[in-house]
SERO-4910 file (N, C-alpha, C, O; in steps of 0.05 Angstrom, whole numbers):
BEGIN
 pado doro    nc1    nc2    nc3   cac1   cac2   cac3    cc1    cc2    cc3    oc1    oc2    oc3
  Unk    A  -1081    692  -2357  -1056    678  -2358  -1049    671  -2329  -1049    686  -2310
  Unk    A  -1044    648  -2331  -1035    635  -2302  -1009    650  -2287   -986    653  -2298
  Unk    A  -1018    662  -2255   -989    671  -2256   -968    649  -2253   -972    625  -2249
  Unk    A   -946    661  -2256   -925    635  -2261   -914    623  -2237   -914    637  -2217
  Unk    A   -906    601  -2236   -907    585  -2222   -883    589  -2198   -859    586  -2203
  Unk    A   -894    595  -2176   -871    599  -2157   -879    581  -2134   -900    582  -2122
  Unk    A   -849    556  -2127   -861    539  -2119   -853    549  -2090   -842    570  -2088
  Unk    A   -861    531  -2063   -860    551  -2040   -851    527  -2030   -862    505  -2029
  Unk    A   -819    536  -2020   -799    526  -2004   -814    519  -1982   -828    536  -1971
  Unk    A   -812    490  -1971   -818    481  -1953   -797    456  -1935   -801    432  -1939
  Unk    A   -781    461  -1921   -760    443  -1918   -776    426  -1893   -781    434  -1871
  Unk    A   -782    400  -1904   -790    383  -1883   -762    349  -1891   -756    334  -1909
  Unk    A   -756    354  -1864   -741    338  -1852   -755    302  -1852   -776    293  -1841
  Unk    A   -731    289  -1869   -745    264  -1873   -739    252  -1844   -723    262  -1827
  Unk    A   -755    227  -1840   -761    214  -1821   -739    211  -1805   -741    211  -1780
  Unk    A   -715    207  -1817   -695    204  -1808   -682    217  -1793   -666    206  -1778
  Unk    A   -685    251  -1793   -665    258  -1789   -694    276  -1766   -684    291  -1751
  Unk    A   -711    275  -1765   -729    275  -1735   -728    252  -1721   -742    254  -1701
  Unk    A   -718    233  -1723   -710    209  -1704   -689    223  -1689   -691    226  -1664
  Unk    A   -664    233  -1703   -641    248  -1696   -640    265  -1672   -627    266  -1651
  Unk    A   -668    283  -1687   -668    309  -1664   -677    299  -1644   -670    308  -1622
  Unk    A   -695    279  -1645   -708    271  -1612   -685    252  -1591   -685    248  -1566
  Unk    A   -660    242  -1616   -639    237  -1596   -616    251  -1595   -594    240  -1591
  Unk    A   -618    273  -1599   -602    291  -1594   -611    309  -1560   -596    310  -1541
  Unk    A   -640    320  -1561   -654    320  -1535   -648    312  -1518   -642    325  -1498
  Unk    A   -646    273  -1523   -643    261  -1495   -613    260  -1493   -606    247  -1474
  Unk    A   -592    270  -1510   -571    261  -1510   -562    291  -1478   -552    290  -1455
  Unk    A   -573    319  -1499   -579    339  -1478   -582    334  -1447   -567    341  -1429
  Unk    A   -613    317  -1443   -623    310  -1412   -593    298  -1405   -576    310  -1394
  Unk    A   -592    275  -1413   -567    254  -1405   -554    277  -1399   -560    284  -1376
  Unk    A   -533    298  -1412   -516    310  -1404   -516    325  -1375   -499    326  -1357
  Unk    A   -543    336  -1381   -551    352  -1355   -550    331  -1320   -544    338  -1297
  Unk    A   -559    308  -1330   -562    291  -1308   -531    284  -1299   -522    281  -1276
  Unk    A   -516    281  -1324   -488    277  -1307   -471    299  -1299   -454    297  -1281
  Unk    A   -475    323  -1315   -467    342  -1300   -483    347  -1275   -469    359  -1259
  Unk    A   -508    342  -1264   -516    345  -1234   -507    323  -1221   -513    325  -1197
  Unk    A   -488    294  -1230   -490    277  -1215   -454    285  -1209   -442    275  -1190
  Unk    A   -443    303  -1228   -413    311  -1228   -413    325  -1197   -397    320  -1178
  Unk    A   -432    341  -1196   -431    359  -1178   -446    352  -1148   -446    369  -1130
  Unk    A   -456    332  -1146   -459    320  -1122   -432    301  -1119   -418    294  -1100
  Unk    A   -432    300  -1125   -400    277  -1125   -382    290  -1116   -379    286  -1092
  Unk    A   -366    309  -1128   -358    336  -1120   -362    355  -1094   -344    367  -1083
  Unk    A   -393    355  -1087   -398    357  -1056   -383    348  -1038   -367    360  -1023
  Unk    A   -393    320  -1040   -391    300  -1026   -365    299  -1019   -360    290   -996
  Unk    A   -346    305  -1032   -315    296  -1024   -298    318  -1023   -274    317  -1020
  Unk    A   -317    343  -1025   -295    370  -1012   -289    355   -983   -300    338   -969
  Unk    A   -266    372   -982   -250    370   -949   -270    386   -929   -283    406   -936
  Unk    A   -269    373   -902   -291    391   -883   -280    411   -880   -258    411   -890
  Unk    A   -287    432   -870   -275    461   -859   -265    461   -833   -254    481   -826
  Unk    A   -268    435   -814   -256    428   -791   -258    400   -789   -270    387   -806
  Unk    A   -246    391   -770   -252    366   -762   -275    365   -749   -285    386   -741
  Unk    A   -290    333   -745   -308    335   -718   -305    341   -697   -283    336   -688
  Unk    A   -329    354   -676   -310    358   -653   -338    338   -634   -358    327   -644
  Unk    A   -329    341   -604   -349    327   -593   -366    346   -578   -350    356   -563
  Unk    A   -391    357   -574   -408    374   -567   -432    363   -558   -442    344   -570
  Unk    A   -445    376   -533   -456    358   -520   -486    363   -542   -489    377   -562
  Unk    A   -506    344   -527   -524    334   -549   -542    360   -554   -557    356   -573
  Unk    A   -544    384   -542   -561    396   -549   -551    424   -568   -553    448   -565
  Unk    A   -537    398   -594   -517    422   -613   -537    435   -625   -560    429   -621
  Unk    A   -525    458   -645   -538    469   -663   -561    456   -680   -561    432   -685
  Unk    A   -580    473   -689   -598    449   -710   -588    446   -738   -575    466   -745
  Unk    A   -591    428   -754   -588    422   -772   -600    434   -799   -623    444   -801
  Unk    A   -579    432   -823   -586    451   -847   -615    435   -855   -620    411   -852
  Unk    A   -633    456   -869   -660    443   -892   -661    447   -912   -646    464   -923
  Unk    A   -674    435   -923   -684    451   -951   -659    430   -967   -645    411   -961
  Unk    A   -666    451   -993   -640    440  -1009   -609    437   -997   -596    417  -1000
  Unk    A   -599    461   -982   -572    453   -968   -578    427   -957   -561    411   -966
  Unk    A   -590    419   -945   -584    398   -934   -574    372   -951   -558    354   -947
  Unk    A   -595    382   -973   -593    355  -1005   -560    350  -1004   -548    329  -1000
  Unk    A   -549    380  -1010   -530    380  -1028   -492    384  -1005   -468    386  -1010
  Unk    A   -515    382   -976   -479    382   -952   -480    361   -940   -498    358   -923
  Unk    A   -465    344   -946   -452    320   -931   -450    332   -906   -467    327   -888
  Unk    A   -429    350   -902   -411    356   -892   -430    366   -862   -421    361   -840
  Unk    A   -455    378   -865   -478    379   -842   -485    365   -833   -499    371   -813
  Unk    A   -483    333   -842   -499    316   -833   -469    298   -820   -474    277   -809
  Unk    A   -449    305   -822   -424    293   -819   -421    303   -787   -412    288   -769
  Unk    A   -433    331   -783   -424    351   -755   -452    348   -736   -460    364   -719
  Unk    A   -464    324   -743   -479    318   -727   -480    317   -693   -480    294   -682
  Unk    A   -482    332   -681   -476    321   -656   -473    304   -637   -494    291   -632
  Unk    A   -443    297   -621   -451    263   -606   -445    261   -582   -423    270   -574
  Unk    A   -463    248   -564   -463    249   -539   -448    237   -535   -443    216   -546
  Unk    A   -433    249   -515   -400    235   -499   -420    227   -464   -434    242   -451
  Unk    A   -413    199   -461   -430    191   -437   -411    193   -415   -388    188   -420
  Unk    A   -417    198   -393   -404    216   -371   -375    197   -360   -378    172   -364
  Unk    A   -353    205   -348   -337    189   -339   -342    162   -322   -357    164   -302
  Unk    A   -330    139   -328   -339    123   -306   -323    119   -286   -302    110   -295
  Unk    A   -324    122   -257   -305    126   -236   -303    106   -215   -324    101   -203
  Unk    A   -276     89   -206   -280     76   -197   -294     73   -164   -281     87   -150
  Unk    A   -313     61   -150   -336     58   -130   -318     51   -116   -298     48   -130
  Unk    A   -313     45    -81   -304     44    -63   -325     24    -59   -349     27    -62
  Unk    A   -308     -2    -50   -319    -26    -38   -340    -22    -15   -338     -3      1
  Unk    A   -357    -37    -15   -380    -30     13   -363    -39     35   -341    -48     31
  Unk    A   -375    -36     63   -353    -39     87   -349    -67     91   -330    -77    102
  Unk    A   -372    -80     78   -371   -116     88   -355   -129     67   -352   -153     71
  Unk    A   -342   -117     42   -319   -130     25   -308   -118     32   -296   -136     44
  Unk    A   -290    -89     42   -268    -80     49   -253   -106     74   -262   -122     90
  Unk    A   -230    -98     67   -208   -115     89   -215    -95    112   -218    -71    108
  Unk    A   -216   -106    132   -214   -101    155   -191    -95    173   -170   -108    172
  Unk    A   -195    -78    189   -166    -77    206   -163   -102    228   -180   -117    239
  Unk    A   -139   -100    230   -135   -122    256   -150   -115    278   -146    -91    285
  Unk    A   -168   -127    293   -184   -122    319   -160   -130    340   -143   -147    343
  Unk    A   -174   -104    353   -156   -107    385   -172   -137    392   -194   -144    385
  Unk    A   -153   -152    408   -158   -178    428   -166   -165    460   -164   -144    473
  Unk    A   -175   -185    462   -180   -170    490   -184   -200    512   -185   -197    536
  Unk    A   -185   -216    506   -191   -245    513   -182   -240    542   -169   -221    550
  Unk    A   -190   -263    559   -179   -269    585   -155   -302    577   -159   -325    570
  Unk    A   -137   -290    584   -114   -312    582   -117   -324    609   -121   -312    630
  Unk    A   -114   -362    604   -119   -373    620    -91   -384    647    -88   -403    662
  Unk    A    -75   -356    643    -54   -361    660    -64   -357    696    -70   -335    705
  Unk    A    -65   -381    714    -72   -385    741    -60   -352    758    -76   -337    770
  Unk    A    -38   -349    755    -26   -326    769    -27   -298    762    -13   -281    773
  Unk    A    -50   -291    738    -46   -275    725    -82   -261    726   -100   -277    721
  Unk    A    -89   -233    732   -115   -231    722   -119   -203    721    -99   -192    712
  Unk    A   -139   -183    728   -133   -156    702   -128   -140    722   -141   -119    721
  Unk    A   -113   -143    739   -105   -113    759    -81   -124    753    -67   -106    762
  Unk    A    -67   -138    745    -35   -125    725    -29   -112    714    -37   -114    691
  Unk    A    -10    -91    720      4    -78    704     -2    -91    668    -11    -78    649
  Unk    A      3   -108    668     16   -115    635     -8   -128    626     -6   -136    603
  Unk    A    -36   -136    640    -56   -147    627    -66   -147    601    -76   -167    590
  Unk    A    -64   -125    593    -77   -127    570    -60   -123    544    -69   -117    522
  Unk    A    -31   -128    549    -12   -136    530    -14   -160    535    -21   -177    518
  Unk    A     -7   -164    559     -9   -201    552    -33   -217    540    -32   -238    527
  Unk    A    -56   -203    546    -74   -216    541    -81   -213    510    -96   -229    499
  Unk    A    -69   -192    499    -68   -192    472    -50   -215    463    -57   -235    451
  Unk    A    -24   -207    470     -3   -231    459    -18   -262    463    -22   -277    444
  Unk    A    -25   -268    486    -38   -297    493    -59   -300    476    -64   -323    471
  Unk    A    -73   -284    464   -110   -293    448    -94   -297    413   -103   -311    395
  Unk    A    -69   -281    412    -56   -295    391    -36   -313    386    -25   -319    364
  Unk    A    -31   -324    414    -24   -347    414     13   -341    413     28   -360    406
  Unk    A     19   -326    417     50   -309    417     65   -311    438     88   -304    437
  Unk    A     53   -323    465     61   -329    489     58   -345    498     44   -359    484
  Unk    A     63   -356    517     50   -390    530     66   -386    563     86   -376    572
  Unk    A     46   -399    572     69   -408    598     69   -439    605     64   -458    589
  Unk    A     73   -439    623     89   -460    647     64   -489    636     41   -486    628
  Unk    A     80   -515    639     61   -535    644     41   -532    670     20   -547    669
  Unk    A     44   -520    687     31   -519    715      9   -494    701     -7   -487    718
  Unk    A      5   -485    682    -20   -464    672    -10   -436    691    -29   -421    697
  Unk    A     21   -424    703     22   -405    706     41   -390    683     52   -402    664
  Unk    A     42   -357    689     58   -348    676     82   -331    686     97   -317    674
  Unk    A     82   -338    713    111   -324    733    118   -295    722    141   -289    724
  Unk    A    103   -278    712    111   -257    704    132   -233    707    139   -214    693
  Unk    A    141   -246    742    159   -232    756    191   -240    748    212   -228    752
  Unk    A    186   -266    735    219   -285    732    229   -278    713    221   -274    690
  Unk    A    256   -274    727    270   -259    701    271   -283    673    260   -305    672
  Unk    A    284   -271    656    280   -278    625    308   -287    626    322   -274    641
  Unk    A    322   -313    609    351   -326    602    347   -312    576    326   -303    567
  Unk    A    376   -311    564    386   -309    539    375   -321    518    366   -310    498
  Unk    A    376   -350    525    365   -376    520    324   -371    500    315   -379    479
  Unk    A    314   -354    525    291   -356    532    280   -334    510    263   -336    493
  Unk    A    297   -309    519    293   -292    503    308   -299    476    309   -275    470
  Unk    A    317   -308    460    328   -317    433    297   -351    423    294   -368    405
  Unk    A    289   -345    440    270   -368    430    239   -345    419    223   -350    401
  Unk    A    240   -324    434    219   -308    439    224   -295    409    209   -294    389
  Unk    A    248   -288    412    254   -269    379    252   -279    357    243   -266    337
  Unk    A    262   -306    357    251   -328    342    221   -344    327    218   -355    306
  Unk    A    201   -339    353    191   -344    343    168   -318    331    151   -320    313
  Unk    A    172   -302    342    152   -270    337    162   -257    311    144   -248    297
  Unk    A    188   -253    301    200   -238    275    203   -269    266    202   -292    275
  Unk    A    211   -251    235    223   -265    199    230   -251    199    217   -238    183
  Unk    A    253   -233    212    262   -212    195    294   -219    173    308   -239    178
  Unk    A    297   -206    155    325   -213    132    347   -223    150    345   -216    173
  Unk    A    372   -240    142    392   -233    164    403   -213    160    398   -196    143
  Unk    A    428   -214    186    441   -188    175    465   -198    163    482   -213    172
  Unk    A    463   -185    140    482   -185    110    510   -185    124    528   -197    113
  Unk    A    515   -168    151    543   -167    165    553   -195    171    578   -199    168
  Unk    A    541   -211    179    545   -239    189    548   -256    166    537   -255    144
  Unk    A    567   -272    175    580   -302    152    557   -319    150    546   -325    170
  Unk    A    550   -327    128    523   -351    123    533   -381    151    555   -384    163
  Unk    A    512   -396    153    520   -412    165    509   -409    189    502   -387    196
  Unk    A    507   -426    203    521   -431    233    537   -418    249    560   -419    241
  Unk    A    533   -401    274    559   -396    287    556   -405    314    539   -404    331
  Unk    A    585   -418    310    586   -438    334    592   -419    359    607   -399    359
  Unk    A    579   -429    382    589   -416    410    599   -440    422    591   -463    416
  Unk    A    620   -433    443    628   -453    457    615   -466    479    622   -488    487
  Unk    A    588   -449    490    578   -471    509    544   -475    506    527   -476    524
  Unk    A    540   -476    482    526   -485    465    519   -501    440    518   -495    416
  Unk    A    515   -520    450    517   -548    428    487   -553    414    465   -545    420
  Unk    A    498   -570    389    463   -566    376    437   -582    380    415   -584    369
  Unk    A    456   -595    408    424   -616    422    410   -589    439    386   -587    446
  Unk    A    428   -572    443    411   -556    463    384   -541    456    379   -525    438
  Unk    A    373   -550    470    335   -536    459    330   -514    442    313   -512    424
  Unk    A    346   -497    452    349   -467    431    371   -462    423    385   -441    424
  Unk    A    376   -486    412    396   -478    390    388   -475    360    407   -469    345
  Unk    A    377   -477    354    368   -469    333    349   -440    331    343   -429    311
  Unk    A    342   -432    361    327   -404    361    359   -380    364    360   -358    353
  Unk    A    377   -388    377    402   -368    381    410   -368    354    424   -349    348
  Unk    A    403   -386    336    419   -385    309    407   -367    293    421   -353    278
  Unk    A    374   -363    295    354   -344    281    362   -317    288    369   -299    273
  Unk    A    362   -318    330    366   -292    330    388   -281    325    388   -258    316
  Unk    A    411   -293    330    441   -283    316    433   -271    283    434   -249    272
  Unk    A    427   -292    278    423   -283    239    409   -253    240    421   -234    231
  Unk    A    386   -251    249    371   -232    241    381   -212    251    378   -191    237
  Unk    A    398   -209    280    411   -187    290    408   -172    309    417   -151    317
  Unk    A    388   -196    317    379   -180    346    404   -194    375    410   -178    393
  Unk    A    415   -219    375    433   -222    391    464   -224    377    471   -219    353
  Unk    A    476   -230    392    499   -234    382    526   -246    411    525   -235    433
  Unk    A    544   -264    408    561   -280    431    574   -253    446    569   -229    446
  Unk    A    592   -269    457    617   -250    466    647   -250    455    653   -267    439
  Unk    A    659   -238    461    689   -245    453    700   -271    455    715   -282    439
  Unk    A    692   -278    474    704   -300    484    690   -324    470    697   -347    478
  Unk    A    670   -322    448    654   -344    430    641   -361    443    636   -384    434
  Unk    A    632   -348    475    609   -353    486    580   -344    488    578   -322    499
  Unk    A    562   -353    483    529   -348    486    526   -343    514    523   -319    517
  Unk    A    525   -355    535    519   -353    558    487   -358    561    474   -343    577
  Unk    A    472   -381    545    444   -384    546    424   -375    567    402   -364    566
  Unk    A    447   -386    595    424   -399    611    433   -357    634    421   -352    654
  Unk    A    448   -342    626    449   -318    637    420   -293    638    405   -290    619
  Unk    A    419   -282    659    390   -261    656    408   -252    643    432   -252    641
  Unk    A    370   -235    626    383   -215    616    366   -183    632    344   -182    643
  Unk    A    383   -162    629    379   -135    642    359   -121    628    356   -128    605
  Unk    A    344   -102    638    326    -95    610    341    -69    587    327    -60    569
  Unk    A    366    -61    589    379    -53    575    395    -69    559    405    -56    540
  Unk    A    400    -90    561    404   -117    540    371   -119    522    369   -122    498
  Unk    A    353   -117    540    327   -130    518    322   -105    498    312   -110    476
  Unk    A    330    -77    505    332    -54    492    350    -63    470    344    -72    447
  Unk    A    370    -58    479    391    -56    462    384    -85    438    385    -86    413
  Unk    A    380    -98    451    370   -122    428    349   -113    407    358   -115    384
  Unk    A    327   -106    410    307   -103    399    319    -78    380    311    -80    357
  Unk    A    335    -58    384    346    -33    367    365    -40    357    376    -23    343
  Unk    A    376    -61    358    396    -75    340    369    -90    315    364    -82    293
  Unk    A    361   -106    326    335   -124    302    324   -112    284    318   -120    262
  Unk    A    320    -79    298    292    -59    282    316    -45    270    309    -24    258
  Unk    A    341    -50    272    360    -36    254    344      2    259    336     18    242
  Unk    A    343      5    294    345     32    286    356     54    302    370     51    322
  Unk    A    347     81    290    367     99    292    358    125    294    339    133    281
  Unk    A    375    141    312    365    166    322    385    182    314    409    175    315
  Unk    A    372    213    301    402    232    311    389    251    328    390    272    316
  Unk    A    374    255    354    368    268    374    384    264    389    398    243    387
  Unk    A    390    287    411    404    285    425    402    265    456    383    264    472
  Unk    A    425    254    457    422    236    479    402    256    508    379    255    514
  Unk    A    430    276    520    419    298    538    396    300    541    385    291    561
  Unk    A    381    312    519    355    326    514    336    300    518    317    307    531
  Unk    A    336    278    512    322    259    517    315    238    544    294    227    551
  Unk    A    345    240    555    344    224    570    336    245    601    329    237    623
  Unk    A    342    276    592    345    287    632    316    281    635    315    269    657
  Unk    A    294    284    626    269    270    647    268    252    660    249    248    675
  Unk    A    302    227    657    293    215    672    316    208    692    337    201    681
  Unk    A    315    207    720    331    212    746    350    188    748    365    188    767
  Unk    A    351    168    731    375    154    738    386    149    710    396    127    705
  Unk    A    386    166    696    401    161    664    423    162    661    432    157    639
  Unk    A    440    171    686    469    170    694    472    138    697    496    135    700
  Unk    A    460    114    696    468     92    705    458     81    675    441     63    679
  Unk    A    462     85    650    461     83    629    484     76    618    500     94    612
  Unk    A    491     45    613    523     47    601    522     58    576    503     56    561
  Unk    A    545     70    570    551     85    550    545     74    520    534     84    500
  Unk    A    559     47    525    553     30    495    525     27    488    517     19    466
  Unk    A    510     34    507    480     33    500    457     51    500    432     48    499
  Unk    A    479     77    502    465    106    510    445    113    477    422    122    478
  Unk    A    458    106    451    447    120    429    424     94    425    401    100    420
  Unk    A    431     62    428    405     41    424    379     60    447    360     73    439
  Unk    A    387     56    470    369     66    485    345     99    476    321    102    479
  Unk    A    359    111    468    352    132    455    327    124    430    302    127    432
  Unk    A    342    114    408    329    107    391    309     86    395    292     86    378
  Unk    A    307     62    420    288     55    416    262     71    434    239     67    426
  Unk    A    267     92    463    253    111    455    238    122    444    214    124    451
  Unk    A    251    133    421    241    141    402    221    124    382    206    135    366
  Unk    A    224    100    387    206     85    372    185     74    392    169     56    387
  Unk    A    186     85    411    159     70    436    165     43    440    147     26    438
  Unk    A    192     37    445    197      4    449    207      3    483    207    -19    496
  Unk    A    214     28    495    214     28    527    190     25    543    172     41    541
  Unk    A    189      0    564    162     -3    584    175      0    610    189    -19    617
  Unk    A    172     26    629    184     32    645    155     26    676    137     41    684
  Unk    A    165      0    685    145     -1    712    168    -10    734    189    -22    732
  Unk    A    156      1    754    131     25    759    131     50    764    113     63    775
  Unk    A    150     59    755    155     86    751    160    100    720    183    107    716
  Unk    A    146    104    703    147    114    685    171    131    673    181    131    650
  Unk    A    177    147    698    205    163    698    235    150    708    256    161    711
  Unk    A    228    118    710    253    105    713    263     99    699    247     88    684
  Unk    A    282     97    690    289     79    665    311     45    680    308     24    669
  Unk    A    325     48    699    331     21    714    339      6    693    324    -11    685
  Unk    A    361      8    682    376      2    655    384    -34    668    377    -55    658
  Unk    A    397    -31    689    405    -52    698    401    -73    708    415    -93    710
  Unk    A    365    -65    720    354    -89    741    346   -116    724    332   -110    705
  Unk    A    350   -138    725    336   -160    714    315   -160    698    293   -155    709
  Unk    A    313   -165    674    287   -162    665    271   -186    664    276   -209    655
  Unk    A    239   -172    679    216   -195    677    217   -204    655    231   -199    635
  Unk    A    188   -232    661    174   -245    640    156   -217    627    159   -210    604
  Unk    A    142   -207    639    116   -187    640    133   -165    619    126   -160    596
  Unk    A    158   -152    632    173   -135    620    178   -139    595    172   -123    578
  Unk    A    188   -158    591    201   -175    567    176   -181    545    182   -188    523
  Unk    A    153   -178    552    136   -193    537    110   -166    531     86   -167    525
  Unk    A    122   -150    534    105   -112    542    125   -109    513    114   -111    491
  Unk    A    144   -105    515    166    -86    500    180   -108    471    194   -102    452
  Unk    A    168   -133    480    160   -148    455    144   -140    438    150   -133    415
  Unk    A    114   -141    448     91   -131    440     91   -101    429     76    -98    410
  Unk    A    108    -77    438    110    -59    427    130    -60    400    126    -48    378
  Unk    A    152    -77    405    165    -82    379    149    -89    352    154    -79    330
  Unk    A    128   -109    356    111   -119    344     92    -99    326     82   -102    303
  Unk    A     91    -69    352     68    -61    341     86    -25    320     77     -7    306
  Unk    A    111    -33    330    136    -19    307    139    -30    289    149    -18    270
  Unk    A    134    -49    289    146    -67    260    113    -69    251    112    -88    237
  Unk    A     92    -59    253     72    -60    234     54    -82    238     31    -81    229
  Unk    A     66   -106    256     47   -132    264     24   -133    266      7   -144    252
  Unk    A     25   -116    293     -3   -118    324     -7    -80    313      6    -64    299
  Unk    A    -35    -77    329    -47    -54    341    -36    -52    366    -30    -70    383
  Unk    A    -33    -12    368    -24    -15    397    -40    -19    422    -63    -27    418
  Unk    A    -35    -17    439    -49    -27    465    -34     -4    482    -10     -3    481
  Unk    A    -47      9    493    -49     35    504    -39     29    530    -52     17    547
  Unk    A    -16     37    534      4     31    570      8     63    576     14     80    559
  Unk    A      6     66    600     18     88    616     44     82    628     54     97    646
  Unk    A     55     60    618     81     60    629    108     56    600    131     47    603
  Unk    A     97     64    580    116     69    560    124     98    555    110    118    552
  Unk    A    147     95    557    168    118    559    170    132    530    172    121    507
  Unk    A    168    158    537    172    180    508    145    197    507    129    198    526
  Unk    A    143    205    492    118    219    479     90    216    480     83    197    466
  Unk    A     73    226    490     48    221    488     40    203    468     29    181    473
  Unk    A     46    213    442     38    207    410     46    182    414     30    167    405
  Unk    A     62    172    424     77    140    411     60    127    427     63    103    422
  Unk    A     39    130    447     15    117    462      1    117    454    -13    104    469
  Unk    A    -12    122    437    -46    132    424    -42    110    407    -22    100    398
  Unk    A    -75    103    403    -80     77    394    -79     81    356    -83     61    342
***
């Protein structure tokens, strides 16, 4: 007898639904790929743990391997050369400005040549053309100086501002009219402040002047000023008793600025005697070289301080 019939369970999956499982699989991969693509993404946009900094080029080495795959953030801290300061160069000596060169020229004045006292002021002033003399090619260096003469000199050597104290304009003197030759130089030097009339609203053009007038002028112009003591300055020198009073503190202060040329005695001061062409045109030149103009020119007969001589 046949044993009886026991049929044997076999569950085979129609075609269909093994199509299924093989995309269910890839549905799996797919998942996996965007969850690894979730998490590089995610990397990528954590916050750094510092900022960058700048470190010179021979930084740390760099992550491998897989870290490296998976840190932005290492390849972000890369190291970067910072290139050295650039500083500005100092011109070579042949583009630098140059200083003013001392003159030294021979001026072609007939009466004049280098065993003078004042040679090599004048001859400075003359090679720049700041002086002139006589149609006859001399320069009388001994003749005293007019008002006139000296207000043409101040005139033409400063630009300085006027002085703000004085009324704009013109000021008329009474024996000075405006055909007269320097009239238009007494007008400069009035303005700027180096002269000024008299009471009497006279100029007195054609009057010498003393070399404590050419003082006192020039420390009126340079607007300047001392608080040293008169005393203490003046006892070195043996006739400072003949110092008028109204001109004891100009005198001082210009002094003090190396604008005194005391010949031929160094320790004179001779407030009163006439002042030369030579004189007048020394203590010009030192004004010039107070006010910043000229280089000085080295005299043994300017009064004050060693220091205010040195070149």
């Amino acid at each position: 007898m046949p044993p009886p019939f026991r049929p044997t369970l076999r569950f085979r999956l129609p075609a269909r639904s093994r199509s299924g499982a093989r995309r269910g699989r890839l549905w799996l991969v797919g998942l996996l790929a965007i969850a690894t693509g979730t998490l590089l993404i995610w990397t990528s946009k954590r916050p750094l743990e510092a900022e960058p900094t700048l470190v010179p080029a021979a930084a740390p080495s760099r992550s491998k391997g897989i870290k490296a795959l998976f840190s932005r953030s290492d390849r972000q801290r890369q190291p970067l050369t910072v290139p050295p300061p650039v500083l500005p160069q100092p011109l070579p000596p042949q583009q630098a400005w140059p200083d003013l060169p001392l003159v030294q020229a021979q001026p072609s004045f007939t009466d004049l040549d280098s065993s003078h006292w004042a040679w090599p002021i004048l001859a400075d002033l003359a090679q720049r053309k700041l002086i002139a003399g006589f149609p006859d090619g001399t320069f009388r260096p001994a003749d005293p100086v007019t008002r006139a003469e000296f207000a043409a000199q101040l005139a033409r050597l400063f630009n300085l501002p006027p002085d703000l104290s004085r009324p704009p304009g013109d000021i008329t003197y009474s024996d000075i009219s405006a055909s007269h030759w320097a009239y238009g130089s007494v007008q400069q030097s009035v303005r700027m402040g180096f002269l000024s009339g008299y009471p009497d609203d006279s100029f007195l053009p054609d009057q010498t002047l003393s070399r404590i007038h050419v003082i006192v002028a020039l420390a009126n112009g340079l607007m300047l000023r001392s608080s040293s003591s008169a005393a203490l300055v003046l006892a070195p020198y043996s006739d400072y008793d003949q110092v008028p009073p109204w001109a004891i503190r100009s005198l001082v202060a210009a002094m003090e600025a190396g604008l005194v040329v005391n010949h031929p005695d160094v320790q004179q001061l001779a407030p009163n005697r006439p002042a030369s062409r030579s004189e007048v045109a020394a203590m010009l030149h030192r004004a010039l070289v107070y006010a910043g103009y000229l280089q000085n020119v080295p005299s043994p007969y300017v009064a004050g301080s060693p220091t205010q001589q040195a070149p």
